[in-house]
C-alpha positions in Angstrom: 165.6 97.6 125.1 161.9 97.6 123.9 159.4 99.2 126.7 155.4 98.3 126.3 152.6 99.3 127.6 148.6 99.7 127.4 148.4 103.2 127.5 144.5 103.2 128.0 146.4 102.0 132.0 149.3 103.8 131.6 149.3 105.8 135.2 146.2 105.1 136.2 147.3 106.5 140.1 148.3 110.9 140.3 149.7 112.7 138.1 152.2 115.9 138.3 149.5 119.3 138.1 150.3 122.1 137.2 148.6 125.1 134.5 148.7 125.3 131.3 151.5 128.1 130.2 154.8 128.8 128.4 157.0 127.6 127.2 154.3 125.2 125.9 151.5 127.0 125.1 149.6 130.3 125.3 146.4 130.0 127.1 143.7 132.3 125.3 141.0 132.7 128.2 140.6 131.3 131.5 143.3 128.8 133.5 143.3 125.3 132.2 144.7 123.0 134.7 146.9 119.8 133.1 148.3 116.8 134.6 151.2 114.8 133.1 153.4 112.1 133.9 156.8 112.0 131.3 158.5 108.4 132.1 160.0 108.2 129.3 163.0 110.7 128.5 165.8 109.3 126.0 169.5 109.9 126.4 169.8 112.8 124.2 166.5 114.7 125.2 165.5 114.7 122.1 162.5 112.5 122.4 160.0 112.4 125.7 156.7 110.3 125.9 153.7 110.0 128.1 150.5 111.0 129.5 148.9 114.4 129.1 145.4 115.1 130.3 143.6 118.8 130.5 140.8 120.4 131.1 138.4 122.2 128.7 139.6 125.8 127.3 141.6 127.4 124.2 145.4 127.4 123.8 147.0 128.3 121.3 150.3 126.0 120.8 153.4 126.8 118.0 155.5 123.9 117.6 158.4 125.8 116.2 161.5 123.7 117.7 159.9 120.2 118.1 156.7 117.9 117.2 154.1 116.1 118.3 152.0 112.8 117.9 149.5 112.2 120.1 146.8 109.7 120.6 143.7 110.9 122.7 142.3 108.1 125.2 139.5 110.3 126.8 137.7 113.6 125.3 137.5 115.8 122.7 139.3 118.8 121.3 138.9 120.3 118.1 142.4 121.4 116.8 143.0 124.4 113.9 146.1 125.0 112.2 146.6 128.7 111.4 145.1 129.2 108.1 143.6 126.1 107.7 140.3 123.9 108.8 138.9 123.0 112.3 139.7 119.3 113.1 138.4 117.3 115.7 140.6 115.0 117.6 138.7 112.8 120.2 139.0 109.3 122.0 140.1 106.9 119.8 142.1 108.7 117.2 145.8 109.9 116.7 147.3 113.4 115.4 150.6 114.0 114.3 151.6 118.4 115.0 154.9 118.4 113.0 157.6 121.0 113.4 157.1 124.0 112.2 152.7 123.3 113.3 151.3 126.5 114.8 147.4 127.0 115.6 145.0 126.3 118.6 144.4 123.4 121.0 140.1 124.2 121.7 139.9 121.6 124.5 136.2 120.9 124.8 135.8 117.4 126.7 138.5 117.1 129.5 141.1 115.2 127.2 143.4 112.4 128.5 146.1 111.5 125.5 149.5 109.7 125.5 152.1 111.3 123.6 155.7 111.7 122.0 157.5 114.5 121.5 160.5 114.8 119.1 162.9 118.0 119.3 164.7 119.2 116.0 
């Protein structure tokens, strides 16, 4: 079964909150509060989607046992992979953090993205 969406109004009512933390990611400074929603889960766990939104701090994230691809609705955030160049990811475009991706998430517009997550 095929499942579509807008997700510019993709839960557009409340979201779960909670803070930012393990096993996700490390939070390098002050709390930074998130909200998500996951409705999508598939039958072997191995693959989750939704909507992410935070606010503004640095985290650092290591993507070690799954992936990411992400496409930011609202904000900005400027991403850097260890060892490599600042990027900035804002409304409008997509990233993909593959396996293995390690670096920091520097959230500076409160960011609002839908995502999918794939597990090795």
């Amino acid at each position: 079964m095929s499942i579509t969406f807008k997700p510019s109004e993709l839960f557009a009512g409340e979201l779960d909150e909670s803070l930012l933390g393990q096993p996700f990611a490390e939070v390098l400074g002050d709390d930074i509060a998130v909200r998500m929603s996951v409705p999508y889960v598939s039958d072997d766990s191995r693959i989750l989607s939704g909507i992410w939104e935070a606010e503004p701090g640095l985290s650092r994230w290591e993507f070690l046992d799954r992936g990411e691809a992400i496409h930011v609705l609202e904000g900005r955030m400027v991403v850097t992979e260890d060892g490599g160049e600042a990027i900035t990811v804002e409304a409008g475009t997509a990233a993909v953090f593959p396996i293995g991706w390690q670096g920091t998430w520097d959230i500076q517009k409160r960011i609002r993205k839908f995502f999918v997550i794939f597990n090795s």
